[in-house]
N, C-alpha and C positions, 0 to 999 in steps of 0.2 A: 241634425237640423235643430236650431233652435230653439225653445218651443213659445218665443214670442218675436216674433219678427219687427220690430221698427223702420219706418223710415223718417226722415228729415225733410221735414217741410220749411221752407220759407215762407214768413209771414206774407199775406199780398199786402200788406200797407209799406210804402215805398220807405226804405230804409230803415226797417226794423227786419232786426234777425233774430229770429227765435224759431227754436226747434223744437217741433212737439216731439214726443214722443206718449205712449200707453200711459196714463197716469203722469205726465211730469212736461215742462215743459222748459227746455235751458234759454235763458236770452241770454245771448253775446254777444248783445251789447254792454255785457258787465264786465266783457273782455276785452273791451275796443283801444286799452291800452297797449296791448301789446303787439307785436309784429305779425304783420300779416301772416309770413309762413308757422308762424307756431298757435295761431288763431284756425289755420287752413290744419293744422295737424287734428287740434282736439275737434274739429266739424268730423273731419275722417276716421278718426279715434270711435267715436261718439256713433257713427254712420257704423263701422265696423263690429263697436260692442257697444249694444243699447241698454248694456244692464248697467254701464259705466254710466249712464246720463245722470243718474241722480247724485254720485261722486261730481261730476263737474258742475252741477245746480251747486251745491252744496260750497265749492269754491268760486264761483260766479256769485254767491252770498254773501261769503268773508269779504269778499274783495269791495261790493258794492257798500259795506259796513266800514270795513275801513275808509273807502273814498267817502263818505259821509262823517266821519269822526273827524277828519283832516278838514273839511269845510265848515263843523263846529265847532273846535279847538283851538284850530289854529296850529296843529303840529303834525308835519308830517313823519309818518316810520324811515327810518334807516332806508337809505338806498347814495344810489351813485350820484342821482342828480336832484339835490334837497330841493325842493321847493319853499320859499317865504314866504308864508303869508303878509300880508301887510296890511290890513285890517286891524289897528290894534285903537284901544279907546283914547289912548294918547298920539296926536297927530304927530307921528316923525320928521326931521328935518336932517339933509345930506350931503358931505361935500361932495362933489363929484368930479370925475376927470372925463371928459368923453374918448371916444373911438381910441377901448383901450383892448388890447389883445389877449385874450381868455384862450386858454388849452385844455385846463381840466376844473369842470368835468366835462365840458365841450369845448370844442374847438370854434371859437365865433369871437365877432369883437361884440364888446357891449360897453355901454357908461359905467363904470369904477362908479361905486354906490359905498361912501362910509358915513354910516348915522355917526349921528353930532351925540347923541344919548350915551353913555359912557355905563349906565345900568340894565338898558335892554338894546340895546342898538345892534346892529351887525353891519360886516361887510358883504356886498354882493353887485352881480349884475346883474344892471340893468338893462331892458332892450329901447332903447332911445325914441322908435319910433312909437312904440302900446303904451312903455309908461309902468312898463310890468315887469318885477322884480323875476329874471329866469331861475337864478341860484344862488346861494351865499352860504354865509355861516356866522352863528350871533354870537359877538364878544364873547359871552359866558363859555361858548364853547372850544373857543379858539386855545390851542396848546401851545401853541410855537408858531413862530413868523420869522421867515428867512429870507433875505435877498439878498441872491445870487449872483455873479455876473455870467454873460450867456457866453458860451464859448464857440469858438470857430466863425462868428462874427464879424463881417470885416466894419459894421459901424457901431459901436457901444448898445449892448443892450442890459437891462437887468429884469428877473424874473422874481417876483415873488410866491414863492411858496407857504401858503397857511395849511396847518394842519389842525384839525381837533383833537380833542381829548379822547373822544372815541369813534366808530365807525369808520368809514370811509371816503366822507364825502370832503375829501380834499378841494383845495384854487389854486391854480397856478397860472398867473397872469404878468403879463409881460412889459413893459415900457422900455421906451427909448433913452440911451444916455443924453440925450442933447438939452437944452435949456428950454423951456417949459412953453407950450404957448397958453398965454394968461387968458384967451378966449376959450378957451378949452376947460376952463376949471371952475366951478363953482364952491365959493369957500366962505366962511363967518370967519378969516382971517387974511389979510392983504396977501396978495402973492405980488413975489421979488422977480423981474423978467431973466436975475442970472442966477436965479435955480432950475435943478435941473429938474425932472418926470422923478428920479428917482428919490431928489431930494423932497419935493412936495408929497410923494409919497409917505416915504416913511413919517414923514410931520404930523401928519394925518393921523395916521395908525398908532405913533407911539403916543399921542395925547389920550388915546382913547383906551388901548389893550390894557388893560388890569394885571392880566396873570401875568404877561411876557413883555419884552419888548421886542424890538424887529434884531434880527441876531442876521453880524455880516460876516463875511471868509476874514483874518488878517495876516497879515504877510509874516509876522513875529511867528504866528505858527505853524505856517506849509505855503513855501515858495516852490513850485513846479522848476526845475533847474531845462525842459524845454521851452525853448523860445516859442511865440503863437506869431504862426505866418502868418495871420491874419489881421494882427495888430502887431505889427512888430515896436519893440521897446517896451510894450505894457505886460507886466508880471503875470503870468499866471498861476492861478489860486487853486486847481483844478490837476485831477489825471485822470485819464481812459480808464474805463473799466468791462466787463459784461456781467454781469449778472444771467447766466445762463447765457442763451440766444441773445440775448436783449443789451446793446449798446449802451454806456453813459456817463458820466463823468462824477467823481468822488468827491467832493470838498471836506476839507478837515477842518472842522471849526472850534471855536472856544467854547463850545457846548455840546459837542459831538460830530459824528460823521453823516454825509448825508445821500443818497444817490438819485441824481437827478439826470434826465429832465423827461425819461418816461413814467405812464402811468401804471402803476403808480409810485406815488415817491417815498421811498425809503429816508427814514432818517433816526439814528441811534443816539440817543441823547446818553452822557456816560453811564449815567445810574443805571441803563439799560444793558449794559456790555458788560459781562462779566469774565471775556478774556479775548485777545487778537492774536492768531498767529499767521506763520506764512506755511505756504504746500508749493511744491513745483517751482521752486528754485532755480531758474534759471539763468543762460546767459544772457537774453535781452527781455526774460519776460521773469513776472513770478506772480503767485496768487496771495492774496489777502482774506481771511478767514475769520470773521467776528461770529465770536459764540455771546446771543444774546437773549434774555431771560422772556420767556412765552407771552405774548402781549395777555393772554388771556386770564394769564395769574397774577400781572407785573403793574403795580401802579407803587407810587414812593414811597407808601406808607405801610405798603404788605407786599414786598417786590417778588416772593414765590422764591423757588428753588428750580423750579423745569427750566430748560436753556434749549433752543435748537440754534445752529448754525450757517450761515450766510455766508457762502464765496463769490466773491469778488476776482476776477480772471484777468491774463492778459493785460497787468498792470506793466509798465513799461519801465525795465531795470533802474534807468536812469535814475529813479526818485524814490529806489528803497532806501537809499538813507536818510532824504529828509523824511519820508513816510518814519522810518522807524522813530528818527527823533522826537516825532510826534507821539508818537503811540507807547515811548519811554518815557516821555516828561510827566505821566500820565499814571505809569505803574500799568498799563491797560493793556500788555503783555502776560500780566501777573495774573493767574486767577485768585492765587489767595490774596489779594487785595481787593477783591467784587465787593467785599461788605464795607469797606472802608467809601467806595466811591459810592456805591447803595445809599448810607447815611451822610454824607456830604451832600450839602442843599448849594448845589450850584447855580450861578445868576448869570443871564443873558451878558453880562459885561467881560464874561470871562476868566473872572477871579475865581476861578476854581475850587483854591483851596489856600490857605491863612499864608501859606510861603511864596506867593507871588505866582503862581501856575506853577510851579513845579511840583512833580511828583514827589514819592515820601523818602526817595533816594534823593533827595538834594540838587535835581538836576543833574549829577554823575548819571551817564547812559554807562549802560551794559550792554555786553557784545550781541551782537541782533542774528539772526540765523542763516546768512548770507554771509559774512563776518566770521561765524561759529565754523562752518561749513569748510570754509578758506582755511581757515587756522588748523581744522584739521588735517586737512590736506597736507600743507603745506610741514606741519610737524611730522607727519609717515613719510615725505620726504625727505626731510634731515634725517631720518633715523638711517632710510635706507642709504645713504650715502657716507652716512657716518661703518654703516657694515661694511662698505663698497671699500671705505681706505684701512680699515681694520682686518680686513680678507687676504689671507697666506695662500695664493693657489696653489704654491709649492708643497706645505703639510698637506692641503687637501689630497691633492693630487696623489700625493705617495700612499694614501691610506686607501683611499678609493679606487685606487689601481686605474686598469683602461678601460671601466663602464664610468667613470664621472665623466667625460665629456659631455655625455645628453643629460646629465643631471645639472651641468654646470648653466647651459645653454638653457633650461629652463628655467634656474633660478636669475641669468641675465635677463630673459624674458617676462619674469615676475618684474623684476627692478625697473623695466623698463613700462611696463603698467602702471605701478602706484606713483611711478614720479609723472606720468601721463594724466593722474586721479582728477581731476580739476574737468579737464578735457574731457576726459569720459563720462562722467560723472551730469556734466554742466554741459558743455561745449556740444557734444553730440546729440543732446535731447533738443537743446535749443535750436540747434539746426533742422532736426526734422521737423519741430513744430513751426519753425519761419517757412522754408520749405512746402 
């Protein structure tokens, strides 16, 4: 038995929850941020071990201190869903798009919100009817900016993805390909009625971004050779992929690789990848394997040395060889070239490096590991059939007397294996895994 028994009283003043206990008393209402069943845990926690109370006072204090610092400051901690203050002593001004499609870090439409301020401005949503900025991210912070096109689409979409420089608190918001409605937009510069959502877009963002500009897929560097049933005649820039469980499409861009369109978004900018190979070579499928350097050591300037690695699965045969020609023009096969692209200051535009993109081979690709694979094959082939017309059964025969029969018959059965290698090898894995 315990030898201090508590119970958990509710306050009677209507909607205040506080829980005495002997000495201490928790209010949770400092907890009322978070979700109900994990609010209903620590009440049961707390009911269950009453020595634990003064532990959760103790974070019911952090917490109501930090929610106080954020409402002085003006800056919230690290999380998923940043919050803007907009309080600031200089009155901001915004272009805006309305009822635009948001996915992360929530899923909801809101007003496209980009300050006109080029020094402290940000991008963000807004909720059209409060007037009250839900999420964003301020210039200064913004790393990268990429617009995508949405695939399996049967009406043109494009998604932009901004990421920061640090944490996690990613956007990815979405527009229509179709030409713009001009009531829809609020701007400090005339809008043209045969631009598109996605052109007004990037206008926007590239007047303003400092560090980046908006960086797009281009066809010069990864053409998908399957047709899109969904558009048929328009290129695709894109391939399948899964990351674990989790479905999505690859882009190969002039600044890196990127995996979209869950959360959250993945994307490898070169200086980050310090080598690609392939595993699981198959006949309709193979995997992709970017080994890339620990975000938590890894910035341009001191890029670290620790590396972990990323597969990419169930990439569709069809487009290892433009995949690979990508990933050769690049040297991005090679690990001892990491320090070479490490210290290469590569720009949004795609000029990679002083010879036009190509990598430090001149553009000559190298045999790629599907290619590699084949050629061996296909050379333990030749050999065997070069022994096949060079073979005297007759000398055998006489030396070996009447036990070579079963020797012969399994060396026909060896021969009949390796020139099968391809098949076995390839053909058979690939079956069971379609299958």
């Amino acid at each position: 038995m315990h030898p201090i028994r508590a119970r958990a009283m509710h306050s009677a003043r209507r909607g205040c929850r506080v829980f005495a206990f002997p000495g201490i008393a928790v209010d949770m209402n400092r907890f009322q941020d978070l979700p109900d069943s994990l609010s209903s845990r620590i009440q049961t926690t707390i009911r269950q071990h009453p020595e634990l109370a003064g532990l959760f006072q103790d974070i019911a204090t952090h917490i109501s201190t930090l929610t106080a610092t954020v409402h002085t400051n003006g800056h919230a901690p690290t999380s998923k869903k940043r919050k803007l203050e907009t309080e600031t002593s200089i009155p901001d001004t915004f272009d805006s798009i309305a009822d635009i499609s948001f996915s992360i870090p929530q899923r909801k439409k809101l007003k496209l919100e980009i300050s006109r301020n080029s020094e402290s401005g940000a991008i963000r949503g807004t909720n059209a009817a409060t007037g009250q900025a839900e999420f964003g991210i301020r210039y200064s912070d913004v790393d990268y900016c990429i617009c995508l096109p949405v695939p399996e689409k049967a009406q043109p979409q494009y998604s932009f993805c901004v990421f920061p420089t640090s944490g996690d608190d990613q956007l990815l918001f979405s527009v229509p390909g179709t030409k713009i409605k001009t009531e829809a937009v609020e701007s400090d510069q005339p809008i043209d009625e045969e631009q598109t959502y996605k052109d007004v877009v990037i206008r926007m963002m590239s007047k303003r971004l400092k560090k980046t500009k908006v960086i797009e897929p281009n066809e010069k560097d990864f053409v998908s050779t399957i047709a899109q049933a969904h558009r048929k005649g328009e290129k695709a820039v894109h391939v399948k992929a899964f990351r674990g469980s989790k479905d999505g499409f690859l882009f190969f861009l002039p600044t890196g690789i990127i995996f979209a369109f869950k959360k959250p978004l993945l994307f490898y900018p070169f200086h980050s990848i310090a080598s690609i190979s392939y595993t699981s070579v198959l006949q309709r499928t193979f995997n992709l394997n970017i080994n890339v350097y620990n975000a938590s050591n890894h910035t341009s300037s001191n890029p670290g040395t620790e590396t972990h690695e990323i597969e990419f699965s169930m990439i569709d045969q069809v487009d290892f060889a433009g995949i690979d020609a990508y990933i050769k023009r690049r040297n991005l096969q090679d690990a001892s070239m990491a320090e070479q692209r490490r210290a290469q200051k590569y720009n949004v535009n795609g000029t990679d490096i002083a010879n036009g993109g190509e990598g430090a081979s001149g553009g000559q690709e190298e045999e790629g590991e599907l290619q590699k694979a084949q050629r061996e094959a296909e050379d333990m082939e030749d050999e065997e059939e070069e022994e096949d017309e060079n073979f005297d059964p007759g000398s055998e025969g006489e030396s070996e007397g009447s036990g070579s029969g079963s020797e012969e018959e399994d060396e026909e059965g060896n021969v009949d294996a390796d020139g099968n290698l391809i098949e076995m090898e390839l053909g058979s894995e690939a079956e069971d895994v379609t299958e």
